[in-house]
C-alpha positions in Angstrom: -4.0 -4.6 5.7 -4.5 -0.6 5.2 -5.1 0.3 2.1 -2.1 2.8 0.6 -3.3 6.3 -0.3 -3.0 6.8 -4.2 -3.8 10.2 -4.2 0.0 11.9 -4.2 1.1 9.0 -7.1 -1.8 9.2 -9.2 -1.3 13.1 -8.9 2.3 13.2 -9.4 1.8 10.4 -12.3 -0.6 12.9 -13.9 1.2 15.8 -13.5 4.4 14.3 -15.2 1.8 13.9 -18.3 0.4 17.0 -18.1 1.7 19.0 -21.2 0.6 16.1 -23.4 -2.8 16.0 -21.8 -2.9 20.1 -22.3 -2.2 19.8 -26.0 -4.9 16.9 -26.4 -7.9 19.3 -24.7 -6.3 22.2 -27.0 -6.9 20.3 -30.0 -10.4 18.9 -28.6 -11.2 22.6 -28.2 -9.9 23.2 -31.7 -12.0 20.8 -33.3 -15.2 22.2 -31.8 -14.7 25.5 -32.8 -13.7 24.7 -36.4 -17.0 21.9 -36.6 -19.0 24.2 -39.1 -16.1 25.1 -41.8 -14.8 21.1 -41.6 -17.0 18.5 -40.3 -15.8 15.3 -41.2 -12.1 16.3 -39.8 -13.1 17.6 -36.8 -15.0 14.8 -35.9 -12.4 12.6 -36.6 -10.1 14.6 -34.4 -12.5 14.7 -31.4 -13.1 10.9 -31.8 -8.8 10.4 -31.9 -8.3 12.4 -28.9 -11.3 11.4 -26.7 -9.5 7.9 -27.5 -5.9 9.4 -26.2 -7.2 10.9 -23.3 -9.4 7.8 -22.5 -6.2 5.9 -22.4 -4.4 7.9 -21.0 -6.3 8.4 -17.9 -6.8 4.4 -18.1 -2.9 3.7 -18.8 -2.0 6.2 -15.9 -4.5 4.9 -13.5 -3.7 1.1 -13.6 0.1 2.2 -13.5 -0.2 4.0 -10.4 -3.0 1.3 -8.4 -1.8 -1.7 -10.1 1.5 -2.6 -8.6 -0.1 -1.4 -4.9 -2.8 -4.0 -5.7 -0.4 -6.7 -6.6 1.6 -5.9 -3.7 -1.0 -6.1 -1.4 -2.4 -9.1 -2.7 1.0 -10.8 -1.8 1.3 -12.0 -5.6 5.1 -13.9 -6.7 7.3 -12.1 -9.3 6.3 -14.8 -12.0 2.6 -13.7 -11.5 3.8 -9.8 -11.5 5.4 -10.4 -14.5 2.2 -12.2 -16.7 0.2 -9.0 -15.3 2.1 -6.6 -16.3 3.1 -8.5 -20.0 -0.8 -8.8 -20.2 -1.1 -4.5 -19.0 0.8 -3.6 -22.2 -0.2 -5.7 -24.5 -3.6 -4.1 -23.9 -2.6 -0.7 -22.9 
């Protein structure tokens, strides 16, 4: 079996998030250029958001290729359901 192109949904399934991610790389670029005047905040802010858009890119990415690799791998609804419980209990 062909493997389904993920491109468009992982695209689209970015672009929905988008403003979110824009405010997160904002405030990373915030937090550098403020480093000298407040050190301990903005390194608490870089480390927050490098942990948002870490997961982000994670939750977005397994949203998008899991269900195609489920699919494909002809798994039951019982199974699809324990995999996705399992998905947001971690995400």
């Amino acid at each position: 079996m062909e493997s389904p192109d993920l491109f468009f949904p992982m695209l689209t399934a970015y672009a929905t998030q988008l403003p979110v991610f824009i405010v997160w790389v904002v405030g990373l670029v915030l937090a550098g250029v403020r480093w000298s005047r407040h050190p301990r905040v903005s390194l608490l802010a870089v480390i927050a958001l490098s942990l948002l858009l870490l997961t982000f890119f994670v939750n977005v990415f397994t949203g998008v290729w899991l269900p195609h690799r489920i699919i494909g791998g002809g798994m039951g609804a019982a199974q699809m359901q324990w995999v996705f419980a399992v998905r947001g209990i971690v995400g």
